[in-house]
SEPALUM-487163 format. One record per residue (C-alpha): residue number from 1; x, y, z; chain. Coordinates in steps of 0.001 Angstrom, whole numbers, plus 500000, padded with zeros to 6 digits. Example, Ala and Ser with C-alpha at 12.3 -4.5 7.8 and 13.67 -1.06 7.14 Angstrom:
+-----+--------+--------+--------+---+
|   k |     xx |     yy |     zz | c |
+-----+--------+--------+--------+---+
|   1 | 512300 | 495500 | 507800 | A |
|   2 | 513670 | 498940 | 507140 | A |
+-----+--------+--------+--------+---+
//
This chain:
+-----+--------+--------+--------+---+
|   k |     xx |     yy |     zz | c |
+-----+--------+--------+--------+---+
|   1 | 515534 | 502059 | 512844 | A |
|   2 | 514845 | 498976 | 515362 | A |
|   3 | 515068 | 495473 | 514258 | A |
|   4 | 511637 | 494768 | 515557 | A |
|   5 | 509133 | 493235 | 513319 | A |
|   6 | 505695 | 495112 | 513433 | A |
|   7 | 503838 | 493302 | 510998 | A |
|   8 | 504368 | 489653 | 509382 | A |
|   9 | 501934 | 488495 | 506664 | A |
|  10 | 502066 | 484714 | 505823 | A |
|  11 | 500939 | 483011 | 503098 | A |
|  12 | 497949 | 485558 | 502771 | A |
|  13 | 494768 | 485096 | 500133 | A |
|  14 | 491850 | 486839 | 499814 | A |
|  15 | 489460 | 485493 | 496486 | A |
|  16 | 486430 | 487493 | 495489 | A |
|  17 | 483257 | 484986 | 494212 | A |
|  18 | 481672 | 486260 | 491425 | A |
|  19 | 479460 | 484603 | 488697 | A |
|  20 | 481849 | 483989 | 486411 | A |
|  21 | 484176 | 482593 | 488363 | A |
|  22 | 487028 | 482853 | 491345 | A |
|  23 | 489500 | 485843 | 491348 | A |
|  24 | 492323 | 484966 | 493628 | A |
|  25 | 493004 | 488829 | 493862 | A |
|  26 | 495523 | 488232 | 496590 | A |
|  27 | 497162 | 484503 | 496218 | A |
|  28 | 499855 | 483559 | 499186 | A |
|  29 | 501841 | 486491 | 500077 | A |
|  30 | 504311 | 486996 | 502768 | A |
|  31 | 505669 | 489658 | 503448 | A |
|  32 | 507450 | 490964 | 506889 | A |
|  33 | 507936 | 494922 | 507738 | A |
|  34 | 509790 | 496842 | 510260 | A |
|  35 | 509216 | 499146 | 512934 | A |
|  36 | 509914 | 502647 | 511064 | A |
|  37 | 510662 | 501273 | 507978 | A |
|  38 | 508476 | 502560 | 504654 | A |
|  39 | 507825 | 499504 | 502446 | A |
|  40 | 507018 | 500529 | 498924 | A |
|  41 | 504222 | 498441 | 497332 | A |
|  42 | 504529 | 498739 | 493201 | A |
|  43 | 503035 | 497050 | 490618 | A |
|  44 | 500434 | 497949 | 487536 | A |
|  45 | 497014 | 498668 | 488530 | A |
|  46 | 494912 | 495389 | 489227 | A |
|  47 | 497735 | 493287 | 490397 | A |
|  48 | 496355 | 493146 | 494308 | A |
|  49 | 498077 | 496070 | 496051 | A |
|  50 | 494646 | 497791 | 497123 | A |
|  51 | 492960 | 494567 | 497964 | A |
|  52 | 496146 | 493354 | 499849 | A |
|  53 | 496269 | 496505 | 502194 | A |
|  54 | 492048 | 496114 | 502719 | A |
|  55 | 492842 | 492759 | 503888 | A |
|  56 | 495231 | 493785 | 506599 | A |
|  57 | 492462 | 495584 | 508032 | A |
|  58 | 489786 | 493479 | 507629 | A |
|  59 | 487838 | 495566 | 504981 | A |
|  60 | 487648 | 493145 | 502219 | A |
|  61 | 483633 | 493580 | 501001 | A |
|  62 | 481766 | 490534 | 501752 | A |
|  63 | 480529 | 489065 | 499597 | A |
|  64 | 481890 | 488696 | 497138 | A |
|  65 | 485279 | 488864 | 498564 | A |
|  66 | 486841 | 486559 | 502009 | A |
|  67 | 490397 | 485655 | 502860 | A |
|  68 | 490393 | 482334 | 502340 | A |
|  69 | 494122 | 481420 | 503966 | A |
|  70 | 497057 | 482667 | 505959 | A |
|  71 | 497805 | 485115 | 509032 | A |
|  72 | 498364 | 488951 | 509638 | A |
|  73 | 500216 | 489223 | 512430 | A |
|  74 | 500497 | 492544 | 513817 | A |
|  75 | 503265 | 492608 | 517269 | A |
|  76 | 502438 | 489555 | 516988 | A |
|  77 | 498731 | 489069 | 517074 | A |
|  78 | 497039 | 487505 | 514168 | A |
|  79 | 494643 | 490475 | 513016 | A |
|  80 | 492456 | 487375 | 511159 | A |
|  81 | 492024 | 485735 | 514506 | A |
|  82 | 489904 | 488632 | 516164 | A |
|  83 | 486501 | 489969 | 516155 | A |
|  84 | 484939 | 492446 | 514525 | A |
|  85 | 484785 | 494468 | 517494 | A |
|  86 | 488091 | 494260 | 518595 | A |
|  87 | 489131 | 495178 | 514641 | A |
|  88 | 487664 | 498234 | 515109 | A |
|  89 | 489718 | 499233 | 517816 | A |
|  90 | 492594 | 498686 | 515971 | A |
|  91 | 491653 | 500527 | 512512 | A |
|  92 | 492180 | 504064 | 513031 | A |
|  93 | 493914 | 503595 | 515926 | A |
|  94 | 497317 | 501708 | 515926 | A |
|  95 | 497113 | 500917 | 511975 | A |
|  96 | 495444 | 503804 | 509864 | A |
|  97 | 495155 | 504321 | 506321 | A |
|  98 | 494563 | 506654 | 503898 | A |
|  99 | 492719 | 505846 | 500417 | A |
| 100 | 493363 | 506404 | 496827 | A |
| 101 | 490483 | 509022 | 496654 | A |
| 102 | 489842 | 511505 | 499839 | A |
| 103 | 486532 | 512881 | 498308 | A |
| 104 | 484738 | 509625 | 498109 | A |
| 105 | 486519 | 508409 | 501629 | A |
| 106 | 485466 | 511322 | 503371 | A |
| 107 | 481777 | 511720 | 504168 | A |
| 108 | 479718 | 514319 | 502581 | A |
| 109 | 477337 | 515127 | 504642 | A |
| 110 | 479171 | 515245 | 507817 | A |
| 111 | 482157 | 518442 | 508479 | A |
| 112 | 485901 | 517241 | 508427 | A |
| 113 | 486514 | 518558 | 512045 | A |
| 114 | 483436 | 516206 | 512685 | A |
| 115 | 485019 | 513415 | 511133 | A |
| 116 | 488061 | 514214 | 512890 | A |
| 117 | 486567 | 514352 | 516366 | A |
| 118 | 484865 | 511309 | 515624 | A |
| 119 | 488201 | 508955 | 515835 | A |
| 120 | 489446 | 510913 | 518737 | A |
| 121 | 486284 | 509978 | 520900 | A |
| 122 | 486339 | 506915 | 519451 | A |
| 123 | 489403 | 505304 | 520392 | A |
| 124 | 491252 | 507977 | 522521 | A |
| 125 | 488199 | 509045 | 524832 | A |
| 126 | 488480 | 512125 | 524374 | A |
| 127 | 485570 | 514902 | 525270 | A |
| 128 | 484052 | 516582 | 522575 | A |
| 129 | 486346 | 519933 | 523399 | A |
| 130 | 489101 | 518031 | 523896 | A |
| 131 | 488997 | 516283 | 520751 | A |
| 132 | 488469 | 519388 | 518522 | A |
| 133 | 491225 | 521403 | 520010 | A |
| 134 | 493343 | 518436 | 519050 | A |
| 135 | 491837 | 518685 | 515316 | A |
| 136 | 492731 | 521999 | 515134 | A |
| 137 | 496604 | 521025 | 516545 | A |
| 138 | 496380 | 518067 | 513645 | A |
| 139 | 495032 | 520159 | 510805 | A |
| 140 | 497796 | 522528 | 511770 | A |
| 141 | 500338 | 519979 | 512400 | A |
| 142 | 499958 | 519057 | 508493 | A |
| 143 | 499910 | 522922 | 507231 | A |
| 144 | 496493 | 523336 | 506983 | A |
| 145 | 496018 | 526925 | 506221 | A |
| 146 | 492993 | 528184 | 509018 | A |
| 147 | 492462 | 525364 | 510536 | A |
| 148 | 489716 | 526569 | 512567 | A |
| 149 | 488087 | 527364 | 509641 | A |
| 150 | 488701 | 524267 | 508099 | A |
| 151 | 486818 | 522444 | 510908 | A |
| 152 | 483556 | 523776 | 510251 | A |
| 153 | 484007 | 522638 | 506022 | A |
| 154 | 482495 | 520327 | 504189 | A |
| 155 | 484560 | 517564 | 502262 | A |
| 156 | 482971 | 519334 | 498901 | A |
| 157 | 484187 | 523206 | 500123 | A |
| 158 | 487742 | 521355 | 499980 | A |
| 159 | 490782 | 521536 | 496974 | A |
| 160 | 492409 | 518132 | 495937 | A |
| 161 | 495222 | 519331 | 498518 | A |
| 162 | 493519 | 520267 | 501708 | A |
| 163 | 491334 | 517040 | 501184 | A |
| 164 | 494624 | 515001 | 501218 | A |
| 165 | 495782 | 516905 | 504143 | A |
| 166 | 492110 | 516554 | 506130 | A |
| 167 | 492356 | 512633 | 505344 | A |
| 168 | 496386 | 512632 | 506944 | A |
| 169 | 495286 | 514322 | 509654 | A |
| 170 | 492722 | 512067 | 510569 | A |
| 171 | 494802 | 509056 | 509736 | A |
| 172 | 497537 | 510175 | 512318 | A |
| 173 | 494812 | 511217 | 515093 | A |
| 174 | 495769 | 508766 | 517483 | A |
| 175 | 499334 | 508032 | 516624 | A |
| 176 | 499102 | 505258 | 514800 | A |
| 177 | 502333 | 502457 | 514909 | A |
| 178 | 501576 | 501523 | 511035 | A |
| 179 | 500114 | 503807 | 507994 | A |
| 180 | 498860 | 502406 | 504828 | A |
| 181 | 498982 | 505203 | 502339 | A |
| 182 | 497640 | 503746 | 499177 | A |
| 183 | 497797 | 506425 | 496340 | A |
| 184 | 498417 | 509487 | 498633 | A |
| 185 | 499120 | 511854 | 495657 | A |
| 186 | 496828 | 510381 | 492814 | A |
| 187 | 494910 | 513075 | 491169 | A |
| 188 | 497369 | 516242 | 492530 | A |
| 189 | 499569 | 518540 | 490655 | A |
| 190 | 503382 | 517850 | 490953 | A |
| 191 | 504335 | 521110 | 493716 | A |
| 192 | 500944 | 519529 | 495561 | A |
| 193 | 502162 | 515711 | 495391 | A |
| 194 | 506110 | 517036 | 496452 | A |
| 195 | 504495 | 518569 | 499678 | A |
| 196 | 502782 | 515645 | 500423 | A |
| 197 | 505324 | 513083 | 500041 | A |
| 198 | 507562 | 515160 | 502067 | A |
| 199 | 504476 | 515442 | 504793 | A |
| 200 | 504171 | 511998 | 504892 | A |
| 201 | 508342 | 511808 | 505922 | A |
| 202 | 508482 | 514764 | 508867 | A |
| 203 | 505228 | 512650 | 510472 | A |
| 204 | 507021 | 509060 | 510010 | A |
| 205 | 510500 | 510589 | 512122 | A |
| 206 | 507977 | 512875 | 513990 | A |
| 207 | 505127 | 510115 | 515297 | A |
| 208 | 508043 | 506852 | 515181 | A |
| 209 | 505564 | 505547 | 512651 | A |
| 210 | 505449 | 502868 | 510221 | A |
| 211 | 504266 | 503096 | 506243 | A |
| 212 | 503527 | 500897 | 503627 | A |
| 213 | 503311 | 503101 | 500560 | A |
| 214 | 501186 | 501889 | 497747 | A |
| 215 | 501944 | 503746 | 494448 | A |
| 216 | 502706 | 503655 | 490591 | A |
| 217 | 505221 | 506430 | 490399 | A |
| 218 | 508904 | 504446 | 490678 | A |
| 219 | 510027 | 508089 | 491402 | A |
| 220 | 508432 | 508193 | 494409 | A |
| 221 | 509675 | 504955 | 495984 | A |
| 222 | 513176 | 505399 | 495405 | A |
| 223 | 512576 | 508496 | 497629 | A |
| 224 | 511228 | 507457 | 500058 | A |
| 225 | 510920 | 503836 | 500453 | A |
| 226 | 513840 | 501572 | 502836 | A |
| 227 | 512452 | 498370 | 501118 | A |
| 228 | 510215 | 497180 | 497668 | A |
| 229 | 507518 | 494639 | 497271 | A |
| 230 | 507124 | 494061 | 493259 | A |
| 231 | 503294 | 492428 | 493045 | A |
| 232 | 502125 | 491188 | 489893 | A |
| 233 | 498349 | 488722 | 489803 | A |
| 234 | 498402 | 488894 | 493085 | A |
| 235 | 502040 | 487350 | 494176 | A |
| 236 | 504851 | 488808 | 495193 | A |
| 237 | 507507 | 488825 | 492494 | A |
| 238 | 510834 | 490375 | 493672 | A |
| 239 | 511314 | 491394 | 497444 | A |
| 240 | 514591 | 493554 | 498524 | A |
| 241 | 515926 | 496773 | 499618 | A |
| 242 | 515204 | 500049 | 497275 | A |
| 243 | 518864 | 500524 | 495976 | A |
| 244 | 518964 | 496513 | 495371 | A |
| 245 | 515858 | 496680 | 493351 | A |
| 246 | 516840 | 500014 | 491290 | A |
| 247 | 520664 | 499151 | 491054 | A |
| 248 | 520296 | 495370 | 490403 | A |
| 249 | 516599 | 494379 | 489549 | A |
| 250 | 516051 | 490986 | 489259 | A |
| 251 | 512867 | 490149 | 487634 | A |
| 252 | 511747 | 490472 | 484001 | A |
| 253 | 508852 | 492289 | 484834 | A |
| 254 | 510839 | 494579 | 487835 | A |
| 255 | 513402 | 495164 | 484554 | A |
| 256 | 510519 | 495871 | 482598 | A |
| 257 | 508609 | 498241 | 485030 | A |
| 258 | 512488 | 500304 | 485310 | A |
| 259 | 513101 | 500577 | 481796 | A |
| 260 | 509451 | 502323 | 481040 | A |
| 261 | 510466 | 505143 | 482845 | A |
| 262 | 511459 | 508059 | 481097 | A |
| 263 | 514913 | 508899 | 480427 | A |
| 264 | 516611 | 512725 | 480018 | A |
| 265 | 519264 | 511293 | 478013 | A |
| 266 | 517026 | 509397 | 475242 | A |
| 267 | 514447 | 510347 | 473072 | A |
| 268 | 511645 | 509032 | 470722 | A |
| 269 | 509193 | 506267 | 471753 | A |
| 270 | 509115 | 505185 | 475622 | A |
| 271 | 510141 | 500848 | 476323 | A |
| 272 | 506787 | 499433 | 477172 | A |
| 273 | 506230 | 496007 | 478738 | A |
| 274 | 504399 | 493738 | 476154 | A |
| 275 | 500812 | 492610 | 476686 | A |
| 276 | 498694 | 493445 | 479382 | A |
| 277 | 498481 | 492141 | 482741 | A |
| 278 | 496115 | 488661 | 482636 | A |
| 279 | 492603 | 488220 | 483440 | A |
| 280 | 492555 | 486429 | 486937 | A |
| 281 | 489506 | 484546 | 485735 | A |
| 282 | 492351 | 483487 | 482869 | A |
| 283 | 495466 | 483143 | 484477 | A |
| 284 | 498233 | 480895 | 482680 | A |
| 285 | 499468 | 477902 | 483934 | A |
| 286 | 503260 | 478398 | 485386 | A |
| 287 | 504944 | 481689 | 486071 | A |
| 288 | 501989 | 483934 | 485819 | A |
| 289 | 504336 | 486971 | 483403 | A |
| 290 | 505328 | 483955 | 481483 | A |
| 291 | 503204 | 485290 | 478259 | A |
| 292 | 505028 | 488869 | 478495 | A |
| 293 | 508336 | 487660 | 479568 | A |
| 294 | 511314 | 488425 | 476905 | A |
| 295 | 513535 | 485560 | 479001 | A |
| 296 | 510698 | 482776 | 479051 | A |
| 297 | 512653 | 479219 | 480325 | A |
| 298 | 510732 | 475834 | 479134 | A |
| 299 | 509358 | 475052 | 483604 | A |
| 300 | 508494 | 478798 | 482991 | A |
| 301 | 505012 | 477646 | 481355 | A |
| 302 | 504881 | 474544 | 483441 | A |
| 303 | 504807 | 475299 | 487116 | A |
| 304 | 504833 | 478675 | 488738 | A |
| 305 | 508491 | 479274 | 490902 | A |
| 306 | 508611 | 479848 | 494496 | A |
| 307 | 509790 | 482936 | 495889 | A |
| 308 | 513283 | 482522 | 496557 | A |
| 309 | 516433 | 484201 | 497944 | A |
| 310 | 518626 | 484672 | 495659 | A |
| 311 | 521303 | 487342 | 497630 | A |
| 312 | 520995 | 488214 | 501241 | A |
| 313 | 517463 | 489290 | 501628 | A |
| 314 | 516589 | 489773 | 497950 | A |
| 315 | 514139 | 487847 | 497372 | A |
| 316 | 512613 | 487116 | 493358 | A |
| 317 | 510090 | 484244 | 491881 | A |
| 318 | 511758 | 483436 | 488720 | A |
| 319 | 513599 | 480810 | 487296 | A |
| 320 | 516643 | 482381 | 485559 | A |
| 321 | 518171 | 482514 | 489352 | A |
| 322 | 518189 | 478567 | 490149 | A |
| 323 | 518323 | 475640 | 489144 | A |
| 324 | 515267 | 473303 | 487723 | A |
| 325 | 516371 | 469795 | 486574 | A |
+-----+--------+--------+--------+---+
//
């Protein structure tokens, strides 16, 4: 894996206006990712993940949502900074992504070798025969069964599977240098999520590619993941490499998030973090896990700590690991 940085993110937020009130869904994160490296993105559901990875691409639904603040800087080119038009040659093309649900992703009314083609024109400039021999290559390339066949179906005609496979397929059209998978397995059976996942890894050595992996299952990212992001109300919260964050976690709520797995050695009731994750029209003053935290220090509940590292390159916002006076 190359030293070169692919994709910096500084000081990033995106707020969605609503009546009731501003949700800073994504509130100043910075992150910085490798070429080839997989970044694992974790965290309970509403915490930003989703809305974090829309933003790198310039999908954020206005209104009611904007980014408000910071840079994406992609080889060096702040993604914020350009057009519309000149977005669109970009999504699809050198940064893809797949979403959390392929059925309502996918279009309908329109066949997946359509879809398919579509990109290939699109950005590559492909001819129309060009471009659907290459679907049928793609749809093979990510064990489609009949890929011909598959071409000429419809997005409903399709298992949970195939339509994971389809949206791959079409993600890594035009060999893209970065891959947002966010939820690649929800929904599928365990053999269907293990061929997947292991998909995913041939393409990454096959294409040189990039992924940030957005998921819930802990499983999964120590699997596959070189480095974790912990996000929690929209921040990041612990920052390091996967065996630092599994072998040595840092943060209450990374401890907490470990422990609720299951265990083969123990039995009876499963550890559950306290409480439930706060309502970002309600968020407390201070550390924002402050009301759930077991290790709560009195600046916990007064000002919210900066991300800081505490070892080389592992990164955590809390205060047990400096100094306040």
């Amino acid at each position: 894996m190359t030293a070169e940085t692919i994709l910096e993110i500084k000081n990033l937020k995106t707020y969605f206006f609503t009546e009731y009130g501003r949700i800073p869904a994504v509130d100043g994160v910075d992150l910085s990712f490798k070429k080839g490296e997989i970044l694992g993105l974790v965290g309970e559901s509403g915490c930003g993940k989703s809305v974090l990875a829309l933003s790198i691409l310039g999908l954020v639904p206005s209104p009611p949502g904007k980014i408000v603040a910071g840079e994406v800087n992609f080889f060096g080119e702040n993604l914020l900074s350009l057009s519309e038009k000149d977005l669109r040659k970009i999504r699809g093309n050198r940064i893809s992504m797949i979403f959390q649900e392929p059925m309502t992703s996918l279009n309908p009314v329109f066949t997946i070798g359509n879809q398919i083609i579509e990109s290939l024109v699109l950005h590559k400039g492909l001819r129309k025969k060009e471009a659907f021999e290459k679907s049928v290559e793609l749809l093979d390339q990510v064990g489609m069964p009949g890929p011909k066949e598959i071409m000429k179906s419809y997005p409903h005609q399709l298992s949970g599977g195939m339509l994971q496979r389809a949206m791959i397929a079409m993600a890594i059209s035009c060999t893209p240098s970065l891959l947002i998978a966010d939820e690649p397995t929800t929904a599928l059976d365990v053999s269907i999520q293990s061929q997947i996942l292991d998909l995913l890894l041939k393409l990454k050595e096959a294409l040189n590619m990039s992924i940030i992996l957005i998921t819930h299952d802990l499983g999964v990212v120590s699997e596959m993941a070189d480095r974790v992001a912990v996000m929690y109300t929209g921040k990041i919260q612990e920052f390091a490499k996967v065996t630092d964050i599994f072998n040595n976690p840092l943060h209450p709520y990374t401890i907490g998030l470990l422990n609720s797995l299951p265990q083969f050695n123990t039995s009876g009731k499963l550890n559950t973090i306290e409480g439930n994750v706060p309502d970002f029209l309600d968020i407390p003053l201070g550390c924002k896990f402050n009301p759930r935290c077991p290790v709560v220090l009195p600046p916990c509940k007064e000002k919210e700590p900066d991300l800081i590292d505490v070892s080389k390159n592992h990164l955590v916002r809390c205060y047990n690991y400096k100094s306040y006076l």
